[in-house]
C-alpha positions as CSV (number, residue, x, y, z in Angstrom):
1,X,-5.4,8.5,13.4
2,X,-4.9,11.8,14.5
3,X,-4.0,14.7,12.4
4,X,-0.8,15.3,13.0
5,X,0.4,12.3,12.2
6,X,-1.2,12.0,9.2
7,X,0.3,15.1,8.2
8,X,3.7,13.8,8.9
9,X,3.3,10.9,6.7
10,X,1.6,13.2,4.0
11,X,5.1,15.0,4.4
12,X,7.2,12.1,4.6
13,X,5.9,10.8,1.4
14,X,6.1,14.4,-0.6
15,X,9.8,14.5,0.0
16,X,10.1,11.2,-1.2
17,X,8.4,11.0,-3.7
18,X,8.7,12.5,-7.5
19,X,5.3,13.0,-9.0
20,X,4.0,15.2,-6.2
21,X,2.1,17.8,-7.9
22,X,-1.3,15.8,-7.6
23,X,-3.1,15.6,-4.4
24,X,-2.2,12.7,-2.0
25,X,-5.3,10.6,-1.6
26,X,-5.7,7.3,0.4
27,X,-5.5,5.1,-2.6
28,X,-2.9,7.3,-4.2
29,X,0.1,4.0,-4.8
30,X,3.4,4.5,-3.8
31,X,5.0,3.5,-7.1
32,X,2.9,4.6,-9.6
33,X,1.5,7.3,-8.8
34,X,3.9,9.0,-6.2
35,X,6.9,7.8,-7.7
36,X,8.5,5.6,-5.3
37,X,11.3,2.8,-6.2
38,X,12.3,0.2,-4.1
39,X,14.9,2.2,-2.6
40,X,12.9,5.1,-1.7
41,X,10.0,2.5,-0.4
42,X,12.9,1.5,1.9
43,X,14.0,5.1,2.5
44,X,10.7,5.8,3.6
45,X,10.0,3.7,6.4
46,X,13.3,4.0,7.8
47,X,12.2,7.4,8.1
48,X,8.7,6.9,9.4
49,X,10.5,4.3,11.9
50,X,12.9,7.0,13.2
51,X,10.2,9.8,13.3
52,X,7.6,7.6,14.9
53,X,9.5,5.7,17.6
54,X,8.3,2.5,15.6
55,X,9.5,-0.7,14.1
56,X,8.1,-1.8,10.8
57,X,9.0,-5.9,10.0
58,X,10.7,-6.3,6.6
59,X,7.9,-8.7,5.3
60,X,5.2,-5.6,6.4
61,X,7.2,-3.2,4.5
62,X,6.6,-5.4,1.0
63,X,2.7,-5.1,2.0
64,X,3.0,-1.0,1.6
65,X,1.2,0.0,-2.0
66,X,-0.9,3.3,-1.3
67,X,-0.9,5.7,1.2
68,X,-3.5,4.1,2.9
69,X,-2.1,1.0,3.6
70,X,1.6,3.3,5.6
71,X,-1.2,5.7,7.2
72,X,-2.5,2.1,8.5
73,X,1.0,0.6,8.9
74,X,1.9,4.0,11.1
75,X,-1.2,3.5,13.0
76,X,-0.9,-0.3,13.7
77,X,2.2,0.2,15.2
78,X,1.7,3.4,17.2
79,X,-1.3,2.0,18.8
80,X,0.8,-1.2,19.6
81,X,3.5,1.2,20.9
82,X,1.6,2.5,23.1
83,X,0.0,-0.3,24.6
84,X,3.2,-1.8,25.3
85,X,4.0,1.0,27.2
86,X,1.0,1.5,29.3
């Protein structure tokens, strides 16, 4: 994954979430340790859907629990973006 990207998610997921002040790691999980409800969960991909040029299945969206598995998720679908594409 490049860096960028991963740096956008990072983002994504600090101005969502509400326990912020410790370091984002890969297994760092959305709920606990970030913060994140439902809602915001919801919120979230919505956003990385708009900023990504992606589409995220509902029933892939109840999978997301760290911030590994939406670096993966953002991944997954960028790569099959852009082999659709090509």
């Amino acid at each position: 994954m490049e860096q960028l990207v991963r740096q956008q998610v990072e983002r994504l997921l600090r101005r969502k979430g509400r326990r912020t002040t410790q370091p984002l790691l890969p297994t760092s999980r959305l709920a606990e340790d970030i913060g994140l409800d439902s809602i915001e969960t919801v919120e979230l991909v919505i956003d990385l859907e708009h900023r990504f040029h992606i589409q995220i299945p509902d029933p892939e969206v109840e999978t997301l629990r760290t911030v590994q598995h939406v670096l993966d998720c953002v991944d997954h679908h960028l790569s099959s973006h852009h082999l659709a594409v090509a």
